[in-house]
N, C-alpha and C positions, 0 to 999 in steps of 0.2 A: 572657573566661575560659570560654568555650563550652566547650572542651577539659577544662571539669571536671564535665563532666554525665553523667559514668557513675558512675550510682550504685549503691553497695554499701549490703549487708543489717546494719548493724550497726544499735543501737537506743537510744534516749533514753527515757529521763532516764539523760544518759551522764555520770559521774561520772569525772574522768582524776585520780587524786592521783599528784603528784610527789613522790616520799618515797623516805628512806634509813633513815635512823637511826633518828629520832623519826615514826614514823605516827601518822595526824592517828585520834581515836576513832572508832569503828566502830560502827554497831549488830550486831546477832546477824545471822547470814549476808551479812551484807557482807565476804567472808571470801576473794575472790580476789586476790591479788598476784601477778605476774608478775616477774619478776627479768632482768635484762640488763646484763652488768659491773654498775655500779654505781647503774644508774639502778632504779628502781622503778614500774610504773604499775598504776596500780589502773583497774578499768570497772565499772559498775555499768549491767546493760542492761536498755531498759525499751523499750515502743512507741517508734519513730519511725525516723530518717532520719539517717544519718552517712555521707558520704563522704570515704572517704584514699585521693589519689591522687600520684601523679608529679606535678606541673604545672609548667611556668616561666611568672613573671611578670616584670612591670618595676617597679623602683622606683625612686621623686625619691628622695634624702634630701636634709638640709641639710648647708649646709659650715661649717666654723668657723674663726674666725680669732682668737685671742689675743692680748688685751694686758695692760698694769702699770698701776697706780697710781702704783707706785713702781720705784726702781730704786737698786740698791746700786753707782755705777760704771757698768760696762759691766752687769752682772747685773742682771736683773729680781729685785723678791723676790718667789717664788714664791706669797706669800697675798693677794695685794692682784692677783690675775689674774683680769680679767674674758674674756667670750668673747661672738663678736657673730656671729651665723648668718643665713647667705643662703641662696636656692636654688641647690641643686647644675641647671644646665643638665645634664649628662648621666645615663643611666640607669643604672642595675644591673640586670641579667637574673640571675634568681635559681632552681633548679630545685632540687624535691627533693617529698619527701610534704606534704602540707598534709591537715588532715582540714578536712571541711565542717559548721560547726557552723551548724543551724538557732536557734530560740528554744530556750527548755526544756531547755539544756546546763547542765553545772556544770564547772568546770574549779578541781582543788583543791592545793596547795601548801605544802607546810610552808615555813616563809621561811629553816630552816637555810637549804637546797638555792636556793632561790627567786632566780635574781640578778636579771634585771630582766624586765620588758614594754615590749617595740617595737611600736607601730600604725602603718598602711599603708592609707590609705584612697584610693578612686575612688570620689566620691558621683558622679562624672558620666559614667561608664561607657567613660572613653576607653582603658582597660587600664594606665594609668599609676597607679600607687597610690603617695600623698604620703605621706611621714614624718611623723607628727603632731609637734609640740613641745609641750612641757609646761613651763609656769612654777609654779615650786616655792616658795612661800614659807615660809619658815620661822616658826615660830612660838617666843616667848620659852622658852615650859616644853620646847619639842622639842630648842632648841641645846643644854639641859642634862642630855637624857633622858629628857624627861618624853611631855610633848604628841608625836603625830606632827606631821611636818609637813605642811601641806595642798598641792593642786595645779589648776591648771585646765588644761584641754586647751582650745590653739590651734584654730580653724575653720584648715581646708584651705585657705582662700584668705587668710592672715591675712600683712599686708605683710612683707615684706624690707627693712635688715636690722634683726633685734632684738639688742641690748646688753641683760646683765648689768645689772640693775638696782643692787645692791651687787656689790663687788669680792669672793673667797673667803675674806679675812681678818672683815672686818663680820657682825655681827650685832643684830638676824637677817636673812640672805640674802632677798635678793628674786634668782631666776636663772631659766633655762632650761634645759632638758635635752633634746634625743630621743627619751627613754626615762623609766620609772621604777626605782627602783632598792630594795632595803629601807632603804637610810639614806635616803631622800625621799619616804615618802607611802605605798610599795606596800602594807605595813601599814596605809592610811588605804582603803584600797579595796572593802575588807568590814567596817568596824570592827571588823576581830579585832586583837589585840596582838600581840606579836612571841612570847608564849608558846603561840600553837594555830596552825592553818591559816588560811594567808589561802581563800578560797571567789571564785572567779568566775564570776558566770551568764552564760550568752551572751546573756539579755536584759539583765542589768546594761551589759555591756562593750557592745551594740550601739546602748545609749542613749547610751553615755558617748561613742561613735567615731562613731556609723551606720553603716547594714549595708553590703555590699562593703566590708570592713575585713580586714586579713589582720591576725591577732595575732600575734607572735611570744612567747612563754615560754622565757627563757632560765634554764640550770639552773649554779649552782656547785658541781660534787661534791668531796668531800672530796677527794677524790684528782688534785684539780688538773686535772681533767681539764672541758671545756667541751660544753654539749650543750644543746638548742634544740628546740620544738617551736611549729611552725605551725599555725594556726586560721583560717579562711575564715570571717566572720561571716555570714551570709546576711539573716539578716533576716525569712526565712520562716517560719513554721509548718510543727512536723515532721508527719507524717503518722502520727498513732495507731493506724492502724489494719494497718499496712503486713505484721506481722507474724500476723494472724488472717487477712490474704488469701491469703498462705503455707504457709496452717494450721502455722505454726511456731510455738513460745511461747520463752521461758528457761528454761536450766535454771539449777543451781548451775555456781557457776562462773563465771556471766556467759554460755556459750554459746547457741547457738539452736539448736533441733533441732524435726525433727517431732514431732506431739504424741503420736504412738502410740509413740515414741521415749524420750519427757521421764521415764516413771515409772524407766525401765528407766539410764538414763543419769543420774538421781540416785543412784540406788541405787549403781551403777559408780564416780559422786564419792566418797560416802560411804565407800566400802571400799577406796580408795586404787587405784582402777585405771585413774584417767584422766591421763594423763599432759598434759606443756603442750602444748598442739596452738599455741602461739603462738611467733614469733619475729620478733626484733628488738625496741627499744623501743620505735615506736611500732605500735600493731597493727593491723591492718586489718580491714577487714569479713570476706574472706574466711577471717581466722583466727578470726574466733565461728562459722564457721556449719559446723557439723556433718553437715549434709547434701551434704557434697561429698563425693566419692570419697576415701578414705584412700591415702595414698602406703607407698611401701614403707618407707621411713623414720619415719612415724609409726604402723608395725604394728609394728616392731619396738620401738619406746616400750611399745606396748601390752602386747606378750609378755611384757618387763623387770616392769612394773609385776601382770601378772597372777603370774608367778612370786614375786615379792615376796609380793604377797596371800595368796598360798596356801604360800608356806613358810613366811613370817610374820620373814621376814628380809632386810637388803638386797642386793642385789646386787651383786656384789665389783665394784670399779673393774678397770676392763682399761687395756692397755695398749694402743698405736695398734694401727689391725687392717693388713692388708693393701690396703685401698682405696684409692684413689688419687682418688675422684671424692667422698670425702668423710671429713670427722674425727673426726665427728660421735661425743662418748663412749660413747651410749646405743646405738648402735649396731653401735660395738665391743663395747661390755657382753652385748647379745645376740647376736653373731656367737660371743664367745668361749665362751659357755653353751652356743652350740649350737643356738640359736632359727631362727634365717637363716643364709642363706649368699650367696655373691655372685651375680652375675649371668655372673660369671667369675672368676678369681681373683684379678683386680683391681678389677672396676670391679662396685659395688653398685648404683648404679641410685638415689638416694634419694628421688628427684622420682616417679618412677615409679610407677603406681597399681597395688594389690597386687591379684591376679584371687583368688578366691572357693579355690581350692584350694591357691593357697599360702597364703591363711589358715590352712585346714585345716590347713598340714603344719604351719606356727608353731607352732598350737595343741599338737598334738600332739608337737610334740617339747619343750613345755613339761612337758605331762602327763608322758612319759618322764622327764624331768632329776628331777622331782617322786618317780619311783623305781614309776610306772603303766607301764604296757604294752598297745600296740598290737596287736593282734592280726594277722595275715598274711590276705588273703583275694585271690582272684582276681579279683573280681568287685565290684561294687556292685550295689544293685539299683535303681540311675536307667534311665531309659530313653534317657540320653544317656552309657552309663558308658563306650562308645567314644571319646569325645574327653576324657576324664580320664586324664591323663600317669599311666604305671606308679606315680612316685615319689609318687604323691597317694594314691593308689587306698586303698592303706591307711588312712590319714589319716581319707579320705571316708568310707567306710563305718565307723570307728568315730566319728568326730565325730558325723553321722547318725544312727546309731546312738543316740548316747547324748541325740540332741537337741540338741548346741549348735551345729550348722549345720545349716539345712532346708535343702531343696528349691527351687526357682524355679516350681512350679506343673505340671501338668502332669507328673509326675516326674520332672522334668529338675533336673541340678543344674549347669548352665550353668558349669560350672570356671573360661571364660577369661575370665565377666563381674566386675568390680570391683564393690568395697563401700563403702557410704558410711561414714564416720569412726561416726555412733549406731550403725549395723551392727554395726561392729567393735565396741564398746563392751559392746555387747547380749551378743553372744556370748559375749565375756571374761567377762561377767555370769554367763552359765549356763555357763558351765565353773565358777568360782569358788565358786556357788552348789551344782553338781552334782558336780561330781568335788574336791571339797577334800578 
């Protein structure tokens, strides 16, 4: 698993709740959720070490073979079905994100949603990671809804083949499964009940598997629809300090930003002007970390959301824009206000990192829609006003001007350099703060 040692900046004590309907309680400022169709993941970032990456691995699993107790005729009857599991000889190559949980994780689940836990372990480092099996006994009060039912996890080298101790009809079952399931145990795995969140630590689950253990968390959503997320147990110790070498800290939100950054980018949280810098369900390190370059795509988020602020109202849904390179709502929203424009009259560019003067004109063609006015000038008074595009020129000198974009030192206002996403944040800060 060499191929999974590029590690990203996200941070522990990392809290993932999978929730829809019913969220599991919160304390005060535990307050980020992220949304994607139907799934829901909550983070909670503190010191240390998460990586999600791409990875393919291999997996044994076991095979199953089916039989009766009984038989009606030629018909099996279907509750008296035992199942007897050997090793599968061939592999599964399996590719996709996996996050890398050190110790000090929590991974959390309301059990509406919750469908099952698959483990995949290589205690012996040959890249082959075994199917664990789980034997499920049932206990008297649990077949009637009372007691959960309990489980023990198989050792990886545990013989071939195992039978169904009772048939499906008997009670109470003595069986095997794969996986855990909420009707067999998974409730039994933090003794919470089927009324709160089940809680998984990665020190719990790497006691219960040992480390090199790939998790799988499989999700039931309402809407029939199936979805799945991957955990690499490591077994390590995350590194608490990883984040002060950085001189980065948290803000609200869950993100990480510089520290001269943090005051200025809660403030931005607070006043509704940070938009989701996240996407997809599962998130990755690069989407917490604030200190990258903002793209064009998420400046225009930003414009949406500073116009909101400062009209004090939301901003109409648009219809599809023109673009062809992307669908993206928020970006029709601010194409159609007026905010941006494309990078031709088809193609916006959304990937693309936004340079320091097309901030400027964002900015300013929000202040405009707001019913402010730009002034006309020939001129800026940088020492680099030569290489600021005519269409900015205005922008610059009253942005400038009024302080919500400086300089780059030296009185150069470096137009075709980019801004990092707190950058960006900051700024919207002091327009919002100054020209409201």
């Amino acid at each position: 698993m060499k191929t999974w040692r590029r590690w990203l900046t996200l941070s522990l004590a990392m809290v993932m709740t999978l929730a829809l309907m019913a969220p599991c309680a919160r304390a005060a400022g535990d307050e980020k959720w992220w949304e994607s169709t139907d799934i829901s993941v909550w983070l909670n970032l503190a010191d240390g070490h998460v990586q999600d990456a791409d990875a393919s691995f291999k997996l044994r699993k076991w095979s199953t073979e089916t039989s009766w107790d009984k038989w009606n005729g030629t018909e099996p009857v279907w509750d008296t079905r035992r199942e007897t599991y050997t090793r599968n000889t061939e592999l599964q190559e399996v590719t996709g994100p996996c996050v890398r949980l050190p110790l000090g994780a929590e991974i959390e689940a309301h059990p509406k949603l919750l469908g099952s836990i698959h483990a995949y372990s290589d205690p012996d480092g040959d890249g082959i990671y075994d199917e664990r099996l789980f034997r499920i006994k049932e206990t008297p009060a649990g077949s009637t809804g009372g007691a959960p039912d309990t489980f023990e996890v198989l050792p990886v080298d545990t013989a071939a083949p195992l039978t169904d101790k009772a048939s499906a009809i008997e009670r109470p079952r003595d069986y095997y499964l794969p996986f855990l399931s909420i009707h067999n145990g998974i409730d039994n795995l933090a003794g919470s009940g089927l009324g709160g969140c089940v809680k998984l630590t990665s020190d719990y689950l790497t006691k219960l598997f040992g480390p090199n253990t790939l998790v799988m968390v499989g999700l039931s959503l309402e809407s029939g629809q199936q979805g799945s997320f991957w955990y690499l147990l490591t077994g390590e110790k995350a590194d608490p300090t990883h984040l002060e070498k950085r001189n980065t800290t948290v803000t609200k939100g869950g993100y990480v930003a510089s520290k001269w950054a943090v005051e200025s980018v809660n403030q931005a949280y607070d006043n509704g002007l940070m938009p989701d810098f996240y996407t997809g369900a599962v998130r990755t390190a690069a989407d917490a970390d604030l200190t990258r370059d903002i793209s064009r795509a998420q400046f225009a988020a930003v414009t949406v959301k500073l116009y909101e602020a400062m009209s004090g109202q939301k901003a109409p849904a648009a219809a599809s824009g023109p673009f062809t390179d992307t669908s993206d709502s928020v970006i029709n929203q601010a194409f159609t206000l007026g905010f941006v424009t494309g990078m031709s009259d088809t193609i916006f560019a959304p990937s693309s990192p936004v340079t320091r003067e097309q901030a400027a004109l964002m900015l300013s063609r929000v202040y405009t829609k707001l019913g402010g006015e730009v002034p006309k000038v020939s001129a800026t008074t940088f020492a680099d006003d030569a290489a600021i595009h005519g269409w900015a020129r205005d922008a610059v000198a009253f942005m400038s001007g009024k302080e919500i974009v400086n300089g780059m030192g030296e009185n150069r206002f470096e137009p075709a350099s980019g801004a990092a996403i707190q950058q960006a944040l900051v700024i919207a800060l002091r327009m919002f703060q100054n020209l409201k």
